[in-house]
C-alpha positions as CSV (number, residue, x, y, z in Angstrom):
1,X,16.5,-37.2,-86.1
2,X,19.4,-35.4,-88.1
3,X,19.4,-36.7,-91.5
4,X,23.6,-36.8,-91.6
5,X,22.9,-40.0,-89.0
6,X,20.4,-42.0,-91.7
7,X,21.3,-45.2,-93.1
8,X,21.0,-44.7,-96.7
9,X,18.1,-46.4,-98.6
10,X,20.8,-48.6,-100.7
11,X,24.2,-48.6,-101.6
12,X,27.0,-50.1,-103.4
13,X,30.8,-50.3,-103.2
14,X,33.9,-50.2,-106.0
15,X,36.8,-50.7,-105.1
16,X,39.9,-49.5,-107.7
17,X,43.0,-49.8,-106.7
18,X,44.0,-47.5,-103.3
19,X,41.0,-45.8,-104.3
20,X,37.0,-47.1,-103.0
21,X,33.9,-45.5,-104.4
22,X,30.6,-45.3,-102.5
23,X,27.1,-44.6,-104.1
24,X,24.4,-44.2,-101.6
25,X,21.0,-43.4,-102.2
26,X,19.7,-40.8,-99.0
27,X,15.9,-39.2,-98.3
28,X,16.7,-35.2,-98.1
29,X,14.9,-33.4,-95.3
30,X,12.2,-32.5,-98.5
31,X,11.7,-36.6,-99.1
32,X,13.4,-36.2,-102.5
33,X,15.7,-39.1,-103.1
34,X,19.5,-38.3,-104.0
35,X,22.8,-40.1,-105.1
36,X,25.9,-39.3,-102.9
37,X,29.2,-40.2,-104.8
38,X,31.7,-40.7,-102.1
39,X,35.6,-41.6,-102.9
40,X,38.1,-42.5,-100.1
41,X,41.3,-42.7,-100.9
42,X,44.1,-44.2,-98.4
43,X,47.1,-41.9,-98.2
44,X,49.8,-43.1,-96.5
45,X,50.5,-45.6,-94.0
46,X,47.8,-47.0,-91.9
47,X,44.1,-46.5,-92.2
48,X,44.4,-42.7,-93.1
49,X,42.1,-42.1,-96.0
50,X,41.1,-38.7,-97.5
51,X,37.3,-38.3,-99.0
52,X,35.4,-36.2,-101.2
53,X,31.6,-36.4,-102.0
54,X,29.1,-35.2,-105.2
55,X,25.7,-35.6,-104.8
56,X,23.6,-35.8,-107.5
57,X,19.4,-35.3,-107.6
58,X,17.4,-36.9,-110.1
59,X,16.7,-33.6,-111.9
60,X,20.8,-33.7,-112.9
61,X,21.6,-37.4,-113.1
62,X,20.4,-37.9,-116.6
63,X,22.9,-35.1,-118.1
64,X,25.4,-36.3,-115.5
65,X,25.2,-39.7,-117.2
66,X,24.8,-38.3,-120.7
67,X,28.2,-36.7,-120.0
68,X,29.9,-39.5,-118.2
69,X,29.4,-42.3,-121.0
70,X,30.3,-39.6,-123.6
71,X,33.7,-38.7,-121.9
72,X,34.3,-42.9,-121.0
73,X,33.5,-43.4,-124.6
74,X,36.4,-40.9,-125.6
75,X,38.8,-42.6,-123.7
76,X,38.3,-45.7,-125.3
């Protein structure tokens, strides 16, 4: 089965304005576990939305957070 098709192994939703974040948790084709950071953003009338994706394995998500609450903490 293509693993593009998979229903991830848990996720969650934000919603923020026009903008909706998705954080999924997939099974690569190696069985290592990753975190796939989508945003959708709705541009324009309708349902039209644009998206982009990170993804983020475990070996990178410590730093990523390091980074992230450093950077939140300086807009503060």
């Amino acid at each position: 089965m293509d693993q593009s098709f998979k229903k991830p192994i848990k996720s969650s939703i934000l919603k923020a304005g026009r903008k909706n974040f998705f954080f999924d948790i997939n099974v690569a084709s190696n069985n290592k576990k990753y975190l796939k950071i989508t945003e959708s953003l709705f541009v324009g009338e309708g349902s039209e939305t644009k998206r982009s994706s990170l993804v983020l394995f475990p070996e990178e998500l410590v730093n990523f957070q390091t980074k992230l609450t450093e950077m939140a903490t300086d807009l503060a």
